[in-house]
C-alpha positions as CSV (number, residue, x, y, z in Angstrom):
1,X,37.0,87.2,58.7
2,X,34.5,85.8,61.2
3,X,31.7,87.0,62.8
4,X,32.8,90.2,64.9
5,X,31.4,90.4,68.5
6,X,29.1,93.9,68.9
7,X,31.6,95.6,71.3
8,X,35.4,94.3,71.4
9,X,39.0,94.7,72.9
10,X,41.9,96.3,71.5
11,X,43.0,92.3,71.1
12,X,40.0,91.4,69.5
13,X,40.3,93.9,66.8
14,X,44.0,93.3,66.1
15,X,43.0,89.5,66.1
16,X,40.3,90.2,63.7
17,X,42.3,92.2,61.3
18,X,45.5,90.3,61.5
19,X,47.4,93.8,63.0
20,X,49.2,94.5,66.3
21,X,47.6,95.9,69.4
22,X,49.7,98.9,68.9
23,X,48.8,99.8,65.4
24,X,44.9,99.6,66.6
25,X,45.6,102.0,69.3
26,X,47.2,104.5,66.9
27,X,43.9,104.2,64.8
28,X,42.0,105.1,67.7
29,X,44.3,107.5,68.9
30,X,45.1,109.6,65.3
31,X,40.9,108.7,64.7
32,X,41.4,106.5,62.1
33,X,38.7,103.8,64.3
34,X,36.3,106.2,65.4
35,X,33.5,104.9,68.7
36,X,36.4,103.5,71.1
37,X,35.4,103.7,74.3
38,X,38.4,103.9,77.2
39,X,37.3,103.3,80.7
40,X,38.6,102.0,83.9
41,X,42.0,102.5,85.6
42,X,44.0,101.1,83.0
43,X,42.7,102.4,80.3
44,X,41.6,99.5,78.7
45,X,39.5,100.4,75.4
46,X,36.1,99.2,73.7
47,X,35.4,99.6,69.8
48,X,32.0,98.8,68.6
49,X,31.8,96.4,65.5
50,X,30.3,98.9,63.1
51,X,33.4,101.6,63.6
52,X,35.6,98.2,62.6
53,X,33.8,98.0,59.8
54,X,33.4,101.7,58.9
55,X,36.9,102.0,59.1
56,X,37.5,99.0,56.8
57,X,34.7,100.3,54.3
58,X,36.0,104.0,54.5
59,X,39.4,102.5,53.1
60,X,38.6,100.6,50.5
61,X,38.1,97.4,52.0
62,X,34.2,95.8,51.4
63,X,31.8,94.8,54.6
64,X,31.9,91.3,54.8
Protein backbone atom coordinates (compact mmCIF):
# COMPACT_ATOMS: atom_id res chain seq x y z
CA UNK A 1 0.00 0.00 0.00
CA UNK A 2 1.32 3.50 -0.51
CA UNK A 3 1.42 6.43 1.43
CA UNK A 4 -2.37 7.33 2.40
CA UNK A 5 -3.28 11.06 1.96
CA UNK A 6 -4.50 12.57 5.76
CA UNK A 7 -8.18 13.06 4.56
CA UNK A 8 -9.54 10.91 1.40
CA UNK A 9 -12.57 10.09 -0.96
CA UNK A 10 -14.77 7.27 -0.89
CA UNK A 11 -12.43 6.41 -4.29
CA UNK A 12 -9.38 6.87 -2.70
CA UNK A 13 -10.07 4.44 -0.05
CA UNK A 14 -11.52 1.73 -2.34
CA UNK A 15 -8.37 2.47 -4.49
CA UNK A 16 -6.20 2.07 -1.55
CA UNK A 17 -7.61 -1.18 -0.34
CA UNK A 18 -8.22 -2.78 -3.67
CA UNK A 19 -12.45 -2.81 -2.78
CA UNK A 20 -15.35 -1.14 -4.51
CA UNK A 21 -16.82 2.20 -3.71
CA UNK A 22 -19.89 0.57 -2.53
CA UNK A 23 -18.40 -1.81 -0.09
CA UNK A 24 -16.59 1.36 1.58
CA UNK A 25 -19.80 3.03 1.89
CA UNK A 26 -21.37 0.10 3.66
CA UNK A 27 -18.32 0.31 6.16
CA UNK A 28 -19.16 3.71 6.84
CA UNK A 29 -22.62 3.25 6.88
CA UNK A 30 -22.94 -0.17 9.23
CA UNK A 31 -19.62 1.70 11.20
CA UNK A 32 -17.23 -0.54 10.26
CA UNK A 33 -14.85 2.92 9.07
CA UNK A 34 -15.55 5.04 11.75
CA UNK A 35 -14.53 9.44 11.29
CA UNK A 36 -16.33 9.75 7.63
CA UNK A 37 -17.24 12.96 7.22
CA UNK A 38 -20.48 13.61 4.51
CA UNK A 39 -20.95 17.10 3.45
CA UNK A 40 -22.20 18.97 0.54
CA UNK A 41 -25.21 18.45 -1.68
CA UNK A 42 -24.30 15.20 -2.84
CA UNK A 43 -23.27 13.67 -0.16
CA UNK A 44 -19.94 13.16 -1.09
CA UNK A 45 -17.90 11.60 1.99
CA UNK A 46 -14.36 12.27 3.74
CA UNK A 47 -12.45 9.48 5.86
CA UNK A 48 -9.43 10.47 7.74
CA UNK A 49 -6.32 8.08 7.24
CA UNK A 50 -6.08 6.96 10.85
CA UNK A 51 -9.94 5.44 10.75
CA UNK A 52 -8.40 3.57 7.39
CA UNK A 53 -6.04 2.23 9.38
CA UNK A 54 -7.87 1.62 12.60
CA UNK A 55 -10.24 -0.25 10.70
CA UNK A 56 -7.51 -2.34 9.07
CA UNK A 57 -5.70 -2.82 12.52
CA UNK A 58 -9.09 -3.63 14.42
CA UNK A 59 -9.38 -6.63 11.80
CA UNK A 60 -6.49 -8.18 11.92
CA UNK A 61 -4.60 -6.56 9.30
CA UNK A 62 -1.04 -4.73 10.61
CA UNK A 63 -0.40 -0.66 10.13
CA UNK A 64 1.90 -0.44 7.42
Amino acid sequence: MTELPEIMKVSEVAKNLQVSKATVRRWIKDGTLKEAYQFGKNGDYRIKKNAVLNCLHEHGVPKP
